[in-house]
N, C-alpha and C positions, 0 to 999 in steps of 0.2 A: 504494500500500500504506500504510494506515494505523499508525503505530508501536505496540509495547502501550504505552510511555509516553501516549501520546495515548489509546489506549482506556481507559484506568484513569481519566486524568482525564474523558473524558466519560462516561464509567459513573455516579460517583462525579458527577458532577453534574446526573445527571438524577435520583440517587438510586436507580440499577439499576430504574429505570421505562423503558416505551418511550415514545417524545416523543409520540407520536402516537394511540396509544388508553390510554396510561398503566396498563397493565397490569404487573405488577411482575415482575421475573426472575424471580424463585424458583419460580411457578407454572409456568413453562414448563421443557419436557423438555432444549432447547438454550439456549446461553447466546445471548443477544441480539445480533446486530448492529452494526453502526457504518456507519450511510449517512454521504455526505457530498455535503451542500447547498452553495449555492455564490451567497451572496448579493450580489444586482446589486452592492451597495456596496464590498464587497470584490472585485470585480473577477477572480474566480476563483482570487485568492489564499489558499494554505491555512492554514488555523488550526484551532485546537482549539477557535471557536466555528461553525466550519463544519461542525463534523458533528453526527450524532443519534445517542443510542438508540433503537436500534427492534425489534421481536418477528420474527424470519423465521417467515413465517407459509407452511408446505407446502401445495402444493394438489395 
């Protein structure tokens, strides 16, 4: 479970863009996501540069 401390700040630094098609919140009906990547370097250890914003896209 991701904290909302943690979500604020990766909202807020992606600039409430998704990381990945860079489409902005406000366009979308729901608020955006928080994945969380989990880079070889960091070793699956969690930080608040391991995650993304990203658009939950409904199919």
């Amino acid at each position: 479970m991701v904290s909302e401390q943690t979500r604020r700040l990766v909202r807020k630094r992606s600039e409430y863009l998704c990381e990945y098609c860079h489409s902005p919140e406000y366009l979308s009906p729901d608020r955006f996501t928080i994945d969380h990547i989990m880079p070889q370097s960091r070793r699956f250890l969690p930080c608040e540069n391991s995650y993304v914003t990203v658009e939950y896209i409904r199919e």
